[in-house]
matplotlib code that plots the C-alpha trace (Angstrom):
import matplotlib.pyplot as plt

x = [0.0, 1.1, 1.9, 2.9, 4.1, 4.3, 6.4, 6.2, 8.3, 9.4, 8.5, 7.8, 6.3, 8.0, 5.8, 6.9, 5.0, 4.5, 3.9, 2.3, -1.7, -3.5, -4.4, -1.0, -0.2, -2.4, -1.7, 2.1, 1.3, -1.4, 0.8, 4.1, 1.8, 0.0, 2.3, 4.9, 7.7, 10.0, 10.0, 7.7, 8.9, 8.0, 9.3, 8.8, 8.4, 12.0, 12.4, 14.1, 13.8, 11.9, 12.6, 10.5, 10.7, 6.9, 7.3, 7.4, 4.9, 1.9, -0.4, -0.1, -2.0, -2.5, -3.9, -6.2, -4.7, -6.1, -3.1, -2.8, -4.0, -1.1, -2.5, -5.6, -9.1, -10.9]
y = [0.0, 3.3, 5.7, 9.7, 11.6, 15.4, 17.4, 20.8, 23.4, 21.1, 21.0, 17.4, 14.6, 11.1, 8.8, 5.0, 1.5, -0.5, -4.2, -2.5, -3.1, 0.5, -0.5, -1.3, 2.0, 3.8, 2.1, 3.0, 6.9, 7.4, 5.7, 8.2, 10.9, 10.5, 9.4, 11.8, 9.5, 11.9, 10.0, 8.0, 4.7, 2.8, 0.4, 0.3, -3.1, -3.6, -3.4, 0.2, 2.0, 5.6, 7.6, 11.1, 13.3, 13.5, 16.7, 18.1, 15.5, 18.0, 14.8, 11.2, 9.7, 6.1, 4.4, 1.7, -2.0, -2.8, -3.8, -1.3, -2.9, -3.0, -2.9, -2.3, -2.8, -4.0]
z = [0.0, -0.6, 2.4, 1.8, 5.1, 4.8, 6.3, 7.5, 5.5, 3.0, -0.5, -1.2, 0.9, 1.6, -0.6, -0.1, -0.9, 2.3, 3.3, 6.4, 6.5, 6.6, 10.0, 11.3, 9.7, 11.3, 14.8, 14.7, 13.3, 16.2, 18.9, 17.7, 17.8, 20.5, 22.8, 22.5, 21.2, 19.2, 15.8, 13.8, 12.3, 9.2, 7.2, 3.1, 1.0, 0.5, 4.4, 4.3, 7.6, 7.2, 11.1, 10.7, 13.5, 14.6, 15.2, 11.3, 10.7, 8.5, 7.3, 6.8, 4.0, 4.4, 0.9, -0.2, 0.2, -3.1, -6.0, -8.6, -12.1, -15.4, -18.6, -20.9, -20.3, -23.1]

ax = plt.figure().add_subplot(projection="3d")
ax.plot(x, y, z, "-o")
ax.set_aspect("equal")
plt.show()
């Protein structure tokens, strides 16, 4: 699933495919945010380590688990 983390004062967003299911996602991003911890950490599908201080955190955008299609459709 795709996952895009925006960051305060910064032109671009960290945009990453993850293994992660949206709500396992969503479990780590609330826990980081809500309990203070300094940094929010996710892995992509290749297992690279993403650390993102929570702190310039502007929006998370968690997407659909759904596979994205190749080809035509007739």
């Amino acid at each position: 699933m795709e996952v895009r983390i925006g960051i305060v004062n910064a032109p671009r967003e960290l945009n990453f495919e993850s293994t992660q299911s949206s709500a396992e996602v969503e479990a780590a991003v609330s826990a980081a945010l809500g309990s203070g911890a300094g940094t929010l950490e996710l892995r992509d599908e290749h297992g690279s380590l993403f650390i993102v201080p929570t702190a310039g955190i502007a929006y998370v955008q968690v997407g659909s688990e759904e596979s994205r299609r190749v080809g035509f459709v007739a």
